[in-house]
Structure formats: structure tokens, C-alpha cells
N, C-alpha and C positions, 0 to 999 in steps of 0.2 A: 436670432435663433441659433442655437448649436449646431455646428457641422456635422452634418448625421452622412457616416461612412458606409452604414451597413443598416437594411430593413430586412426584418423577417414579419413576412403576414399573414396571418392568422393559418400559418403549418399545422396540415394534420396527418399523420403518420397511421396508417390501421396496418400490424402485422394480422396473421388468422387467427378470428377471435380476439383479439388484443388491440384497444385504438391507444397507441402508444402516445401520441400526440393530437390536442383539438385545439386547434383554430390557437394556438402559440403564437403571440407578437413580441419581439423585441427590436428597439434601438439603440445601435451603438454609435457613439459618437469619436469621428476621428481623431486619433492621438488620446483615446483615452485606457486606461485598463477596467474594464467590463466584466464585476463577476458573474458567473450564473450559479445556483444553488438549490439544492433539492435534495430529496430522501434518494436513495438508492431505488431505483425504477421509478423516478419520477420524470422522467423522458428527457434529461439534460445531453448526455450522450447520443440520443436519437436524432434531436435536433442537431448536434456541432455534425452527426452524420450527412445529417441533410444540408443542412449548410455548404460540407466540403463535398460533395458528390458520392459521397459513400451511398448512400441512395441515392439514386439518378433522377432528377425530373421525369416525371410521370409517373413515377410511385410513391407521392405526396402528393398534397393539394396545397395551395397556397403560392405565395410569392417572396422571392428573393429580388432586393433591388439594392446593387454594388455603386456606389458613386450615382446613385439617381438615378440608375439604369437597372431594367429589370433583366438577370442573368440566367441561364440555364446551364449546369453543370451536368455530363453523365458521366462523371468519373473525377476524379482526384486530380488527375490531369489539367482538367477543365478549368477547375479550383483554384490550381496552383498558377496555371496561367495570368490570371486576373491576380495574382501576389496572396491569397488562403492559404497557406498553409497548419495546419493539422498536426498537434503531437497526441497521440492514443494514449491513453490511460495503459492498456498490454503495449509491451515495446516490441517496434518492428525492426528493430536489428538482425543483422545475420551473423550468427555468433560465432562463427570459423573466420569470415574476415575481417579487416584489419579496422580500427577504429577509421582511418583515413576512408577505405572502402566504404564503409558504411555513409560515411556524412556525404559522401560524391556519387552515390548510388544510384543512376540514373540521371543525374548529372554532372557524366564525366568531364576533367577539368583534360581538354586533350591538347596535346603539340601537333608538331609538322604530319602528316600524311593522315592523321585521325588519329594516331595511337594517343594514347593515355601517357600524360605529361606526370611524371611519379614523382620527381620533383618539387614540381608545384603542387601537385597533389595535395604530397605530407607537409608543404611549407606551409599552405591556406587552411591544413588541417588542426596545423599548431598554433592559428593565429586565433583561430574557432576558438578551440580548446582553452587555450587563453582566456580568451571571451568570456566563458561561461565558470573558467578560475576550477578547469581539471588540467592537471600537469599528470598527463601520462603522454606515454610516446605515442607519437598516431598509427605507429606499425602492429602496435601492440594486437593482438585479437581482442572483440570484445569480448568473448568467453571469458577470459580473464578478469573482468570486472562484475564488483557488484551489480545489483539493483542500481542502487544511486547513482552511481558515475554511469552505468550505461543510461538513465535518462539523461542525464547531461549531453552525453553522445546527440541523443535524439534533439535536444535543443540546437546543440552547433549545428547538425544535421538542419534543423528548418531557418539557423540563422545564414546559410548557405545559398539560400534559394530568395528571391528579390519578392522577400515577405511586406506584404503592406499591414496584411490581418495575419497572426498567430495568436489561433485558437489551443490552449491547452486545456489538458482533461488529466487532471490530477497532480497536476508537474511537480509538487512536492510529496505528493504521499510517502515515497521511498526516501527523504531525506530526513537528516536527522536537524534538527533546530539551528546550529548552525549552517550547515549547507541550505537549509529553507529558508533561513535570511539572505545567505548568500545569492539566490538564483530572485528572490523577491527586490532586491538591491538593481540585479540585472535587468530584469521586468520595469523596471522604473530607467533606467537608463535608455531602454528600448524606448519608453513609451516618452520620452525627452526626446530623440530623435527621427519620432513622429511618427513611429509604427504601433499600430494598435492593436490589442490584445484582447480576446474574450480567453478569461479564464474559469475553470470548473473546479470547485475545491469543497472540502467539508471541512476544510480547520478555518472556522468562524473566526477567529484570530489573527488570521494571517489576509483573509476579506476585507476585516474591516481596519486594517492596516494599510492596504494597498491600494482597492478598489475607487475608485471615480464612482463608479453606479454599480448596482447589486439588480438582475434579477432573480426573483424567487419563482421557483414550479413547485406546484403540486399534481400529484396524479394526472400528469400530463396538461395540464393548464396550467397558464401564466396568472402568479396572484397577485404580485405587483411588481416592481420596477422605483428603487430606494436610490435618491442622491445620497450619498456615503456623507457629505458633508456636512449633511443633516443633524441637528443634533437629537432626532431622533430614530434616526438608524443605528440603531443597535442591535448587538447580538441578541438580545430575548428578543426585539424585534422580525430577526431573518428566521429564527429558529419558531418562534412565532407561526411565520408564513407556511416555514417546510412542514411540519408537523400539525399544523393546526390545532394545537396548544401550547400552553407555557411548560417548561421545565424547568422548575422551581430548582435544583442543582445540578451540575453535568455527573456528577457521581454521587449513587447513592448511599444512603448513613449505611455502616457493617461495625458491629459490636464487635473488638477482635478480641479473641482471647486463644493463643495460640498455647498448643499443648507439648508433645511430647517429638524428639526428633524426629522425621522422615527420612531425609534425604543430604545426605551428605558428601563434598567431593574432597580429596585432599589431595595435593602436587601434583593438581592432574595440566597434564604439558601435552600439546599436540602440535604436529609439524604443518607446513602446508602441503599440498598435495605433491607441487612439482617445483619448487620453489624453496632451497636453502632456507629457510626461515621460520621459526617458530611463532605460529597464530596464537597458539594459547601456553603462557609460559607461567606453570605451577601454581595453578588457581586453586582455591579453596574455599567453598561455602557452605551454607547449610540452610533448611527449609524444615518448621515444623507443623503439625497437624496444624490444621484452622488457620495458617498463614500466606499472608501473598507478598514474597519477594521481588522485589524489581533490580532488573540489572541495566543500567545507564553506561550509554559507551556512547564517543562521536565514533562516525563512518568509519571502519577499517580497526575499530578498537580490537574485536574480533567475539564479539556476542553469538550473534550466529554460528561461530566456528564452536565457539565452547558449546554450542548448547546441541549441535549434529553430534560432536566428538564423542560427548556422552551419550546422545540416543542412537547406541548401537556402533560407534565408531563409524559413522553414518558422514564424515566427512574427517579428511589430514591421515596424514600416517603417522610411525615411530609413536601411536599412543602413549602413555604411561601417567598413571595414579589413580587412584584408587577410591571406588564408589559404596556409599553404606547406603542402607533401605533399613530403617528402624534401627540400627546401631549393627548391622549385621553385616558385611561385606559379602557384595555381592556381582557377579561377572556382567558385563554386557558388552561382549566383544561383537554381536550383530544385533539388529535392530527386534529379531524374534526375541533373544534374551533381556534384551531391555524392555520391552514389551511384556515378556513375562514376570519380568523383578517386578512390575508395576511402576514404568517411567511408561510416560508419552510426552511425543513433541508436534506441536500444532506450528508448521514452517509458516516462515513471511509470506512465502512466494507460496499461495493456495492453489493461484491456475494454474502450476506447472510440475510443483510439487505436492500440493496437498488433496487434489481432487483429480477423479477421471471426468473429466470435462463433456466426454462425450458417453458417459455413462449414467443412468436414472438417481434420484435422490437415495433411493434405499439401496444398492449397492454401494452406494460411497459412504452409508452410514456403519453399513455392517463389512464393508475389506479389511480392515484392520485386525478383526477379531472373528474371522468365519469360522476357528474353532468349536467355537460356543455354539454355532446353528448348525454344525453337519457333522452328519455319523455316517461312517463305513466308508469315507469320503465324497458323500452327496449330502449337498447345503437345503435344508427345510426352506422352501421356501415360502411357506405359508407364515412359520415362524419371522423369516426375514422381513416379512411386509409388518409384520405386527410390531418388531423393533424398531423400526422404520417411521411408524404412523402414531409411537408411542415419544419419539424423538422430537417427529414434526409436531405433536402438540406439549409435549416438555419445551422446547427451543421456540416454538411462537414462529415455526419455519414458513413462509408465507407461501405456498405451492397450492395447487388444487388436488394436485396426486403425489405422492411417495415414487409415482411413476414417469415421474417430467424430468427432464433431462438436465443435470444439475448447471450446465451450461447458461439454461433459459433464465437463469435465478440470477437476482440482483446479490450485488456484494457482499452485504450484509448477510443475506439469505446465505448462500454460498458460505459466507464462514461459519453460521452456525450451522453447517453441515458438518466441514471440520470439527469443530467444535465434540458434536453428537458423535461421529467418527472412533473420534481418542473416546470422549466416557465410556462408549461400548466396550471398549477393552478394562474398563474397571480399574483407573490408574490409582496409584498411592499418591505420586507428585504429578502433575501436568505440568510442564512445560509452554507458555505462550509465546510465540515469537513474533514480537508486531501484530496482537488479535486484530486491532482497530484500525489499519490499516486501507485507507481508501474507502473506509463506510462512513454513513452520515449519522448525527449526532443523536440522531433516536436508534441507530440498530446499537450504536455505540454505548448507549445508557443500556440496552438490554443486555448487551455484550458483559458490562462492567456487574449487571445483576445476577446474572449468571455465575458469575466469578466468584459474587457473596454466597450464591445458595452452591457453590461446592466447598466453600472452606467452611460455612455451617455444617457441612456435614464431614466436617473431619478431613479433607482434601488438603495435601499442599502444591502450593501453587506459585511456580515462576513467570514474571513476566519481564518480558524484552521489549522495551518501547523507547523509539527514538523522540517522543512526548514528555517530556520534564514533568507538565504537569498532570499528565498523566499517569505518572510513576508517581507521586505525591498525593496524588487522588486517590488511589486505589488501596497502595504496599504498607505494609507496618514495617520494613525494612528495606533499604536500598545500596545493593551492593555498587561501586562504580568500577568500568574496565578500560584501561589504558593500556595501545601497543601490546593485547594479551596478555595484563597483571588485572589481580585485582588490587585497587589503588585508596581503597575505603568501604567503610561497612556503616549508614546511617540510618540512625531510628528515624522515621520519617517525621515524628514531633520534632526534630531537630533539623531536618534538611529543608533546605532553600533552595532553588535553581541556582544560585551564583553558589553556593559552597559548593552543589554537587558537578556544575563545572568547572570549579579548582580543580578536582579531583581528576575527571575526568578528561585534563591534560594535562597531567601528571609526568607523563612519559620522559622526556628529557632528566627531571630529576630523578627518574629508577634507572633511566639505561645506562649499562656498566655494574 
């Protein structure tokens, strides 16, 4: 029989009102990489809480039994004692200090008298960083880094601590295909060295690439538990489980027939914020009615940067070049003006930038746009609930009230808030930056449905996705950006993942 590391037995989780978990079993087997898999609020996150002491014994039922021994954890602490360590899907960084601070945080690496040995600090910090194959300085602040590189942070951070289990909860979401092979590369090296892993993911791809064993939840039950080496574990098989039917394609058919120009940029150049250096260096594209553009960049290409620059100069200074809206040139020096021209941008980063977290569903539908619901400067709020309730059932927003606190909502949910957010503002182009980001593969088929039913209705529509083929699924054209150029323009009938990462390392041969 298999070395079984870790037993979870029949966990039941009841938030109020909500039994977020029933009677959940799984086994992991040591030294193996373990995925887990589920819709968004299908209680995968609940459990890795329960697991790590995020919820403390005695606020679940059930049993945890570590190396054969049944454990109590009330706190993180507890966890990590016994070698659990935990990376969160939201990163627990502190973004004023220094990458080195970060990964010794609470495991100070100290010298003589107790002081903090800054030395070795930064030296163990670089050997980490190494590790995980980010070459930045460890003094650096994390502030200064992406999404990406700061999970990486979070990795060295829990390869820091005398990890036996490292539970991840999304650890690729923010990377883009190469750095996701990169860190899936590393996970396999971990788990050769005999540290095991449960991992959380929705890119079906990247599972059934990696994983020793798959289990599936639904709606807080466990529906099976899949040898990966099976030869019939497959992806319709796991997607199967989550959703409890088949998905005949991950994207579905859209007739394109794109019309008349929207939305045009030309040499448009932006600096970084504090930093000599140009993010976006004289880019130029264009988007027309009924079309969906994709832009393909690796990490640092600077997608993001270009796509804040333009909404509202909303990120970089020393802007310059110049934006049309139907062939008309038009200003968007702050985000009200671009807003008005009819631009919106739906950011990667939802929790931090695109939602008030601790505010109801139907204000985060209607901030963007309270013009439209308030006169004399007091907002109708009767009107606001009705835009609100007319979004939740346009969007398929799964809440019981327009009045729940957009916080309590699954990722999925959550983004088609965003989503509802920008329509309200009645855009000409939307902007998507990373929609599908961290949701599972049915909000993600909604997500993509959505996308059809606004360019049938004459929308155009950019997307930024670190998903190859997901830019191939969706786009009738795909611009690529390199070191802040654009470095090609392909009809998607013609693009390939390997052509469009020719492209899109490019850099070497433009710089100079």
C-alpha cells in the first residue's frame, strides 16, 4: 500500500447559513504532487484553510491524521510546526519591505546577541530566489514587483521554512506559460526531493501534466479522487466531476464579422513611474466594432503598463501619443476622460484594484458610472438596486442579494462583477486584463460567452491574457509585446503558440 502522508476525514466546514464543506475525504500520498480541483466556491480553499489551521479545531468536524497521527492545529503556527506550509491564492507580502524581509518574516535568520544577521539574510535570500529562477535583488522592495514575481517571493518564502507538505492555492494563476512551466518544473524537483505538495489550480493543463492524483469537489463534497496515470483521467473527465457535465468545447463558436474602426493608439510611449526606463515604447494598434483583440506579452513585456497608460494615464509618466475613438482623436489624460471617450479597463488584479471588497454587490456595479443614477448630487437608490439586479441576472452573478458583500463571492462571481461594473459605464472598447484569471473552467466558458454577446452587439474588445490558447480561442487578431514594442500583428487563422512566441521574444533583435 502507498505511503499515505496526509488524511483528511470526512471535514465539514458550516459558515452561517452556508455548509461550505460535508464530510470531505482526501489522501495524499508522500512525495507525491496531489491536485485538488473545483468550481470556484466549491470549498477547495476551505479545506487547504482547514488543513493549515486557518480555521482552528473546533470550528470543523472531522479528522486530520499527519504521518498516522491524528493532529490539532489552532493557527498557522501549529501547521507549520509539523513542516504545512500554505501559499494563499491573495499574497501575504509586505509591500514596503524588502524581498529578503519578506521570505524571513517571522523567521528571523539572527547572529550574535539575537540581532538579525542581514548578511546572511540577503545571501539565503538569493540562494531562494535562485530556487524559484527570479533574479532580482533581495533588498529590492516587493512593491516594485509584479503579480508574478511577488508569488514567486511567496514560494522562496515557504521554501524557507523545513516544508514536508506545501499546499499551493493557485501558484500559477499570475504567470504567464513560460514562468508556469518554469515553477511546474520546480514542483517536480520539490517532489524528487521528497517534499509533497497539494496543489489548487484550474488550468486542467497544467494538472494533468503534473499531478500524481487529482481530487475533484463539487459543492463542497468530495466526487472522486483520479490516479493521473490513468488512462482515463482526462481533462473531460476532471471537468466532468467540477461541473457535473460535459463541455463539448472550452470556447464557444462566435461568428466574427468585424466592422468599422473603434479604437486606435499611435506612438504611444510611456515611462515607468520611478525608474529611467521606458514600459511602453511607441506602440500602435487598432480594434474594430464586433472584434476581440488579444495582446500576448511574457512577464515584464509591459501589457499592463500599456493598457493603465491609456485608461486615463492611470499608470508611467512623460506619456505621449495619441488616441482615436471612431477615427476621431480624442484626450484621456485621467481616467473620468477615458471613461467618457468610452474606454474601460477591467484590471488583472480585481481584489485590490477592481473591486471594493468590503462593499455590497450593487455598489461595485454601479461606482464607475454614479453619474447616470444621481441628480443634484444624490445617487437614486432604488434606481441603483435595479441596475444592479438587472446585471446579477444579465451576468448569471450567483448571490442571493445584490446586497452581499462582494467579498463573500467566489472568483468567478467577483469578476463578473467587474465585468457589470465597466458595461455600466456604456463603453465603445473594453479593455480585459487577464478576465479569466484564477476562475474555473465553467465561470470561464461564461466569462468567454459574455465576451461574444458584446462584440454582437457592436463592442470592441481587448484582451490581455498570459493563456496562448486562450488568445487563439477567443481573438480574430493577436497583437504580440516585447520589452514595450509591439513585435507583430496575427490573424488568428494564422497564429500558432510557437510563432506567437517567436514574437514575443523578440526583444534582443529591436533593442538599439
Amino acid at each position: 500500500m502507498a505511503d499515505v502522508l496526509l488524511e483528511m476525514r470526512d471535514i465539514t466546514k458550516t459558515f452561517p447559513g452556508v455548509k461550505a464543506l460535508e464530510n470531505v475525504s482526501i489522501a495524499v500520498r508522500r512525495g507525491e504532487i496531489h491536485a485538488i480541483c473545483g468550481e470556484n466556491g466549491a470549498g477547495k480553499s476551505t479545506l487547504m484553510k482547514v488543513l493549515s489551521g486557518v480555521y482552528p479545531t473546533g470550528s470543523y468536524t472531522g479528522e486530520i491524521v499527519l504521518d498516522g497521527k491524528p493532529v490539532h492545529f489552532n493557527g498557522i503556527r501549529d501547521s507549520e510546526s509539523q513542516g504545512i506550509v500554505i501559499i494563499h491564492q491573495e499574497l501575504a507580502l509586505v509591500p514596503f519591505l524588502s524581498i529578503a524581509e519578506n521570505i524571513f518574516l517571522g523567521n528571523e535568520v539572527r547572529g550574535a546577541g539575537g540581532l538579525i544577521d542581514w548578511n546572511r539574510t540577503n545571501a539565503e535570500a538569493t540562494k531562494l530566489l535562485a530556487e524559484v529562477g527570479l533574479a532580482e535583488n533581495p533588498t529590492s522592495p516587493v512593491i516594485q514587483l509584479g503579480i508574478g514575481k511577488q508569488q514567486l517571493v511567496e514560494i522562496a518564502k515557504a521554501l524557507s521554512k523545513e516544508v514536508k507538505l506545501l499546499i499551493l492555492d493557485e501558484p500559477t494563476a499570475a504567470l504567464n506559460d513560460v514562468d508556469s512551466a518554469h515553477l511546474l518544473d520546480l514542483l517536480r524537483r520539490l517532489r524528487d526531493r521528497g517534499i509533497t505538495c497539494i496543489m489548487i489550480s484550474h488550468k486542467l493543463n497544467e494538472i494533468t501534466a503534473i499531478a500524481d492524483s487529482t481530487t475533484v469537489i463539487r459543492d463542497g463534497r468530495t466526487v472522486e479522487t483520479l490516479d493521473m496515470s490513468a488512462a482515463d483521467s482526462t481533462q473531460a473527465r476532471i471537468i466532468r466531476g467540477m461541473v457535473g457535465r460535459d463541455i463539448d468545447s472550452f470556447y464557444p463558436d462566435r461568428e466574427s464579422a468585424p466592422g468599422e474602426e473603434v479604437f486606435r493608439i499611435e506612438d504611444w510611449t510611456a515611462w515607468h513611474p520611478t525608474q529611467d526606463r521606458k514600459v511602453v515604447d511607441g506602440a500602435s494598434l487598432n480594434v474594430r466594432a464586433g472584434e476581440v483583440v488579444g495582446i500576448a506579452g511574457l512577464m515584464g513585456a509591459g501589457r499592463t503598463e500599456l493598457a493603465m497608460s491609456v485608461f486615463g494615464r492611470s499608470y508611467g509618466r512623460d506619456i505621449s501619443g495619441r488616441i482615436f475613438m471612431h477615427g476621431k482623436e480624442v484626450r484621456a489624460r485621467t481616467v473620468a476622460e477615458a471613461i467618457n471617450n468610452g474606454i474601460a479597463y477591467a484590471t488583472e488584479d480585481r481584489k485590490r484594484y477592481g473591486l471594493n471588497l468590503i462593499a455590497d454587490v450593487c455598489r461595485n456595479i454601479s461606482s464607475a458610472a454614479l453619474r447616470k443614477l444621481s441628480r443634484g448630487g444624490w445617487v437614486n437608490g432604488n434606481e441603483e438596486i435595479k441596475v444592479a439586479e438587472q446585471s446579477r441576472r444579465d451576468m448569471n452573478i450567483k448571490t442571493s442579494t445584490v446586497m452581499a458583500t462582494v467579498g463573500t463571492l467566489s472568483g468567478g462571481n467577483q469578476q463578473k462583477v467587474v465585468l457589470s461594473k465597466w458595461l455600466f459605464t456604456d463603453p465603445d472598447v473594453l479593455i480585459l486584463d487577464e478576465p479569466t484569471r484564477g476562475i474555473d473552467v465553467g465561470a470561464k466558458y461564461e466569462i468567454y460567452t459574455i465576451i461574444n454577446k458584446l462584440v454582437a452587439q457592436g463592442k470592441a474588445v481587448i484582451v490581455i491574457s498570459s493563456e496562448l490558447p486562450e488568445l487563439l480561442g477567443m481573438c480574430d487578431r493577436v497583437y504580440t509585446l516585447s520589452a514595450g514594442r509591439i513585435t507583430g500583428e496575427v490573424p488568428v487563422r494564422e497564429a500558432t503558440q510557437e510563432n506567437l512566441m517567436a514574437l514575443m521574444t523578440k526583444e534582443k533583435e529591436l533593442a538599439g
